[in-house]
N, C-alpha and C positions, 0 to 999 in steps of 0.2 A: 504494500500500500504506500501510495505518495501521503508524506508526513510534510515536508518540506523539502527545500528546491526544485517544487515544481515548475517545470517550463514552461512557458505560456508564449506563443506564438502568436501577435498581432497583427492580421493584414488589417492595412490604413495604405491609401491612397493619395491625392492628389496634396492640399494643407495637412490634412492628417500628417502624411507620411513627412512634409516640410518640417512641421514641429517635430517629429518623434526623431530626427535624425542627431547624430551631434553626440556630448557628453549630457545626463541629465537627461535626457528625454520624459521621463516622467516625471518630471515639474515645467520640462516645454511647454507640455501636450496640456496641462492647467492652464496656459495662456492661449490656446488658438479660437481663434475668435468663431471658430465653429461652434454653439451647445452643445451637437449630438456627440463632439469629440469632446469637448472638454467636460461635458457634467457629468458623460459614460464613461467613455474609454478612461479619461484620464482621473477620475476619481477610483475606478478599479484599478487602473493599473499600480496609481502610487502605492495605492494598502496591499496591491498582491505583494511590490516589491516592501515594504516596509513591514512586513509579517512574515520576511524572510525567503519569498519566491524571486523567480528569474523571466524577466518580460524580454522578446526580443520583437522589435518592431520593422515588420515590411512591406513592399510596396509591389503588387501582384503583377504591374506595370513592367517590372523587371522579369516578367519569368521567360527564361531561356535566352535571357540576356548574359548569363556567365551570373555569378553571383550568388547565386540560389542557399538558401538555409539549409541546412543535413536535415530532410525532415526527420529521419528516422529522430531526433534531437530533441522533439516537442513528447509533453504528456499531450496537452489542449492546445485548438487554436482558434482563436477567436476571429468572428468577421466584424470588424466595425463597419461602418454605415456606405454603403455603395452609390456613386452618383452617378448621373445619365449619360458623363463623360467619362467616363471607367472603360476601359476596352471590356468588354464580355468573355472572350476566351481566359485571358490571362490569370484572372479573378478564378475562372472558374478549375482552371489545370492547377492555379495554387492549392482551391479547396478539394482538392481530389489526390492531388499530392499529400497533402496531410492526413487524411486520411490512410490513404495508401502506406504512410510511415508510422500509422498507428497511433496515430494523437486523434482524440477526441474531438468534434468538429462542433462549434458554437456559433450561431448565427444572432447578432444585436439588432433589432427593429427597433426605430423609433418613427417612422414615419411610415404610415402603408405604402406599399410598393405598388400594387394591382389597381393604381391609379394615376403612376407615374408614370414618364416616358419607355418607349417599348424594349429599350438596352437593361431598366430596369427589371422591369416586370421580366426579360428573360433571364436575367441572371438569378433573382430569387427564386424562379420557378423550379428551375436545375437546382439549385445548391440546398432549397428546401426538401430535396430528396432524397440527399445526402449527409444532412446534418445529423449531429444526436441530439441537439439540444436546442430550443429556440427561449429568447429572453425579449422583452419587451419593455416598454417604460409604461404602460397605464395598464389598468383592467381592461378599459374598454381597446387596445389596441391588442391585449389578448383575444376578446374576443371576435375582431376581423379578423384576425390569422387564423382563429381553430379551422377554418375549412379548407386551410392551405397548407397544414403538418399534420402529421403523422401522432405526437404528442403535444398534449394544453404546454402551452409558454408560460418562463417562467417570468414573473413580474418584478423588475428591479425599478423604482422613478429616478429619475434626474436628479442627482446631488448639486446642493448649494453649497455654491465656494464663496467664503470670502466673509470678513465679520460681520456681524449685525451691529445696527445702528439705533438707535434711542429712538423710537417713533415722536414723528414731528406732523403735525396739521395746523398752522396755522397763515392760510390764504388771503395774502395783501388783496388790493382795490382789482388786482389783474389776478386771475387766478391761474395759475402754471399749470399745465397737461401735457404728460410727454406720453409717446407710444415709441416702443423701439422694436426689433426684431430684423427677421430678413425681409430684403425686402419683396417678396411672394406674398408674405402675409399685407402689404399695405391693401389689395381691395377690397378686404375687410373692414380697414378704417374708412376706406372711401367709401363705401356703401352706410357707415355709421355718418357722415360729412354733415349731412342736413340736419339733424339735430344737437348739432355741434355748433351749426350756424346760426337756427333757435337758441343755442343756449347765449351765445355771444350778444345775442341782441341783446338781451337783456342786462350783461355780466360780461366784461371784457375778458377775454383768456388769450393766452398764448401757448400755441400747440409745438412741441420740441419734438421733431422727428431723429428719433437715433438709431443709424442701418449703414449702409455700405454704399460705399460713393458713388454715385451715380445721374445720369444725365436726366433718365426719367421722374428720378425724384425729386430734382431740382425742380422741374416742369413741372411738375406736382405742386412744389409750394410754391412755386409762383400762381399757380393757377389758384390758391388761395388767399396770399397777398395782396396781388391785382383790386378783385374786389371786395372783400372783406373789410382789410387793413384799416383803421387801428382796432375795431372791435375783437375781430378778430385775426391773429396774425402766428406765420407761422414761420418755424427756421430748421433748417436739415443740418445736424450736427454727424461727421464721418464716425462710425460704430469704432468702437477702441474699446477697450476693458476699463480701461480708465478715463473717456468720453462718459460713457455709461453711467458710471459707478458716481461721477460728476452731476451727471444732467437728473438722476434721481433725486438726489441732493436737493440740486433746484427745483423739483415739484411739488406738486400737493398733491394731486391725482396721477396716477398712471392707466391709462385707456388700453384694454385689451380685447380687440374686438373679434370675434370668429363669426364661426355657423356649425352648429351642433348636427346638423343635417349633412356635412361635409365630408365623406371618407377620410380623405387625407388632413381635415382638421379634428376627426373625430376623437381619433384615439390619442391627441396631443398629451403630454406630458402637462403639469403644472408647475411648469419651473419660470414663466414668467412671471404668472402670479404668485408663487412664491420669492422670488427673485426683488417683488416690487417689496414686501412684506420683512423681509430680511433687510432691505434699505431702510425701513421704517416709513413707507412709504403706503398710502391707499390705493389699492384698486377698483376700479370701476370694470366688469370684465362679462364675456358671455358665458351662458350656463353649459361650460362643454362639461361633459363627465367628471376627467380627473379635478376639474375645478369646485365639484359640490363641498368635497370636506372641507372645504375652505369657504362654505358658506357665510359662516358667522364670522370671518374675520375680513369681508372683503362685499362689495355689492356685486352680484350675480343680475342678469336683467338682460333682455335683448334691447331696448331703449337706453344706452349710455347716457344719453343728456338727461337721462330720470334719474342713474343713478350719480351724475356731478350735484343736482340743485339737491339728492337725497344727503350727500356728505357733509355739503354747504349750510342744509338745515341742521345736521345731526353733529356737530363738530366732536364732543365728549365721549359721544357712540363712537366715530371713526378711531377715535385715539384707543378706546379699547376692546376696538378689533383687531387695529393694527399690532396692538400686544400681544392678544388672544391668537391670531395669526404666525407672531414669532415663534410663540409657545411648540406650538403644531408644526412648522416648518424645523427647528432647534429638533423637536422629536422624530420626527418621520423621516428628513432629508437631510439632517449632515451628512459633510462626506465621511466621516469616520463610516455612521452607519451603511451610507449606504456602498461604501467598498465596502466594508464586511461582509454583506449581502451579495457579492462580486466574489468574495474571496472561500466564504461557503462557499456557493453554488461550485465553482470551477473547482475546488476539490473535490467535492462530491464527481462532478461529472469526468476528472481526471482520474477518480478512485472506482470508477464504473458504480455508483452507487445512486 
């Protein structure tokens, strides 16, 4: 039985594989500006390594390029999150290769795939065939996948990194509203636009866009600038970890807007609304699934401009949600816990157990 210096085999790709290279990769891979690499992969892998195992991290990109890993060398190997610019074969002779050398094969979902582009949907379809083990980041993204494995997924969520902050509400003559993320998720917010403009009429705000550099989104806040401005107005701040961690700071509300009706937003994780919450920060967000335990420390609502005038009205309420929320995210998503939950599992599945 693997006790300790289990092996752990990482394919990561494109940024993934940019962070994980070098001396330190597993305190890189905590800064890459990617979530699905930085609140997974790199929350397991730090505690696999600092509980005493051996991560080695690579790029599928490479395969039969010269360079290749002794698979016979792995217990486990893990697939982080595959993108629509991935070649398809290489990915997939890596995951067949590892097997083939007798390591246990782990596939990480955190976005449904059987929605995404077609490079996607073919590599999960192959590799879900082949795997032992499927992990996911929500319930409900367990349950889109049961019809596409073999075995129920195992549920790990998104770890929050990084200290928590003293909750703060208290909203000058302009009220601050920042939404950040990638930017895929903005026509969400833009579909919430008009009641945001109602809210302005009333109640100046200033809306903080933090995402990734880009020309469309420029055109975006101009397109709200233009005619809004001063009631409402808006600015594109470039995503950085430390942009971020900044412009929360400066808000009062954080806008998190989806559709629970949405495959690919379905089974989302809760890590921005925990993320706003751990800044000390309110959410205003939609009722996707993994968002309900977070009920009472956050407004849930498909009308966001109901729930900015509900915080506005309720300021004493927000401040002890926003505690009541720390509480719950301190319990459920550190990353201590939730690598341990990384470092179980992958024993167990590296111990055929």
């Amino acid at each position: 039985a693997h006790l300790f210096q289990v092996k752990a085999l990482w394919l990561a790709g494109g940024t993934a594989a940019m962070f994980a290279a070098g001396d330190y990769p597993e305190e890189r891979i905590l800064e890459c500006p990617l979530a699905s690499v930085r609140l997974r992969m790199g929350a397991a892998a730090r505690e696999w390594k600092r509980r005493g195992n051996e991560n080695f991290f690579w790029d599928p990109a490479l395969y039969g390029s010269g360079g290749q890993p002794d698979w016979r060398h792995f217990d486990v190997c893990i697939v982080a999150k595959y993108f629509f610019d991935f070649p398809v074969v290489p990915w997939l002779d890596a995951c067949r290769s590892a097997k083939r050398g007798q390591a246990r094969l782990v596939i990480d979902i955190c976005d449904y795939p059987f929605e995404k582009p077609p490079t996607v949907r073919a590599f999960y379809s192959e590799a879900l065939k082949v795997c032992d083990a499927v992990v996911v980041n929500s319930e409900r993204m367990a349950e889109l996948m049961v019809p596409h494995v073999r075995h129920r997924p195992h549920v790990i969520e998104d770890a929050i990194l990084g200290a928590m902050v003293d909750a703060a509400f208290a909203p000058a003559e302009r009220v601050e509203l920042l939404w950040f993320g990638h930017p895929t998720n903005l026509p969400y917010l833009d579909a919430a636009f008009d009641a945001l403009a109602q809210f302005a009429a009333r109640r100046s705000c200033r809306l903080t866009i933090v995402t990734e550099d880009g020309a469309a989104v420029k055109r975006w806040i101009d397109s709200i600038n233009e005619p809004f401005a001063p009631a409402l107005q808006a600015r594109f701040i470039p995503w950085s970890l430390q942009s971020l961690r900044t412009a929360l700071q400066q808000s009062d509300v954080v806008l998190i807007p989806s559709d629970p009706s949405d495959p690919l937003k379905a089974g989302a994780s809760a890590n921005r609304i925990a993320e706003a919450l751990n800044a000390g920060r309110f959410p205003v967000a939609s009722p996707l699934r993994s968002y309900l335990p977070f009920a009472e420390a956050a407004w849930l609502g498909k009308e966001l401009g109901d729930g900015i005038r509900w915080a506005l009205a309720n300021q004493d309420e927000v401040l002890s949600r926003i505690r009541r929320g720390q509480t719950l995210v301190a319990a459920r998503l550190a990353a201590d816990r939730i690598g341990g939950q990384w470092v179980d599992l992958l024993n167990a599945i590296a111990n055929g157990t």
